[in-house]
C-alpha positions in Angstrom: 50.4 2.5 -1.9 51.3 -1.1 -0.9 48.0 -3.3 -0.3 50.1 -5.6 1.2 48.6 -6.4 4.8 50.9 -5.4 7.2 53.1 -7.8 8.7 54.7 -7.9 12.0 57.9 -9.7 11.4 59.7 -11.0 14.2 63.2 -11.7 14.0 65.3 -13.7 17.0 67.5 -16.8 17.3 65.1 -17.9 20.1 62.6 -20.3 18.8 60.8 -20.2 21.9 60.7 -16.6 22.2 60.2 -16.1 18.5 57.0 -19.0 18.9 56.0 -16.6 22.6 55.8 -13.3 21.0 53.8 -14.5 17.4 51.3 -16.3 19.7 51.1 -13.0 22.1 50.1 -11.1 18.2 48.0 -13.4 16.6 46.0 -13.5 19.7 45.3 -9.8 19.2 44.5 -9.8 15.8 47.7 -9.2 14.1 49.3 -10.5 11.3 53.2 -12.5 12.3 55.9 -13.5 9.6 59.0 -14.9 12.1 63.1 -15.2 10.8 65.2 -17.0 12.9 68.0 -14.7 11.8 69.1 -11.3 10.4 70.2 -12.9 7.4 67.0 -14.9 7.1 65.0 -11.4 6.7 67.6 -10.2 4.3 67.2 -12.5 1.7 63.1 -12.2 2.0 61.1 -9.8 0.2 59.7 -8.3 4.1 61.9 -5.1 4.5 59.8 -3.9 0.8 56.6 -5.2 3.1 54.2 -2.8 5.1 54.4 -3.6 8.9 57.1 -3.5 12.2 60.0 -5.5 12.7 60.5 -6.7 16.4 64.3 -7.2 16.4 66.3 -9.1 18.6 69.7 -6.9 19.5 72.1 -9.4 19.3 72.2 -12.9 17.4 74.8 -15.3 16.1 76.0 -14.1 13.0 74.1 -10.1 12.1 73.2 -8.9 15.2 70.1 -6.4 15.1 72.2 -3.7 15.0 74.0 -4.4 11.6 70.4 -5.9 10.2 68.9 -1.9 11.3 72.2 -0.4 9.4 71.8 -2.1 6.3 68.0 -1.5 6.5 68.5 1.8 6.8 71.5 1.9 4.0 68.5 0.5 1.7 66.1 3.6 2.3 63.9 0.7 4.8 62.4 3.4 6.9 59.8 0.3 8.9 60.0 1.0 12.1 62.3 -1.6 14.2 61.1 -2.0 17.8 64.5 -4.1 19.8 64.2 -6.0 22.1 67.0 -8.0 24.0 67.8 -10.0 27.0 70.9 -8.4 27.9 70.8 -4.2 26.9 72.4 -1.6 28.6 71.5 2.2 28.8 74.3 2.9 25.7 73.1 -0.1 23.5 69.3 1.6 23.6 70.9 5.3 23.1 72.6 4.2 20.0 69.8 2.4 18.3 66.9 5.1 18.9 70.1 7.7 17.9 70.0 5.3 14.7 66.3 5.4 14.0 64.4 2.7 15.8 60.8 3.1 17.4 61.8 1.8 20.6 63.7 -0.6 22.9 62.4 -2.8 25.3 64.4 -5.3 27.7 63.2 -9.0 28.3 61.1 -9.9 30.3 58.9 -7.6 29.0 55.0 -6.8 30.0 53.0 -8.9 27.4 51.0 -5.4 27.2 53.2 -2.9 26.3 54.9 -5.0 23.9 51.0 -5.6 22.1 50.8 -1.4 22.8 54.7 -1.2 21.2 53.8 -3.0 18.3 50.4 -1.4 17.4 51.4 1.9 17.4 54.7 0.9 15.2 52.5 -0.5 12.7 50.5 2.9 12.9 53.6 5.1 12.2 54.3 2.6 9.8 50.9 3.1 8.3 50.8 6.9 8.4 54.3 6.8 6.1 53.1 4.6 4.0 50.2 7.3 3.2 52.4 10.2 3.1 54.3 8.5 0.3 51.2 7.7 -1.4 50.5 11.3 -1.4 54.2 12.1 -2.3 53.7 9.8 -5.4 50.6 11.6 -6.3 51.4 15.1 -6.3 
């Protein structure tokens, strides 16, 4: 199992929002890496990381959409919680249809993002054990 400490790892073009939501989880506790792009997190070792990825849906360049595909093409199974300023009803369909934890709209409720988050990394957690156990047997 990976004694990494899990990570939250933020990812949106937004300084500002990128600076809003790290404070918002430090201030409970947790531990933030930010990327101010797709591409960014890519080339970083995070995706092999314990943790969550809060993932802004669409960015200049790879949007959150084609960051969760190639994720996903890699066998990245952290859970990706989106969040975006401008989503519609089919955008969320199609990424939970893909796989991610959940989709939340800006503004958001400073709560349920912190709730969001710490049960992502709790999923995230409970995988990382049963492929521990996996590896054992």
């Amino acid at each position: 199992m990976n004694d990494a400490i899990p990570t939250v790892f933020i990812v949106d073009d937004d300084p500002a929002v990128r600076d809003a939501i790290s404070l918002l989880l430090k201030t409970d506790g947790l531990v933030v890496a930010t990327f101010p792009s797709a591409a960014a997190f890519l080339e970083s070792a995070a995706a092999q990381q314990p943790g969550c990825l809060v993932l802004d849906v669409r960015m200049p360049g790879m949007g959150g959409l084609d960051l969760q595909k190639r994720l996903r093409a890699r066998g990245c199974q952290t859970p990706i919680l989106f969040i975006t300023g401008h989503g519609d009803v089919p955008m969320a369909v199609a990424t939970l249809k893909k796989g991610a934890f959940h989709f939340i709209e800006k503004p958001f409720n400073d709560h349920d993002l912190v709730d969001l988050v710490e049960k992502a990394l709790a999923l995230d957690a409970e995988r990382q054990r049963a492929a521990a156990s996996r590896e054992t047997i």
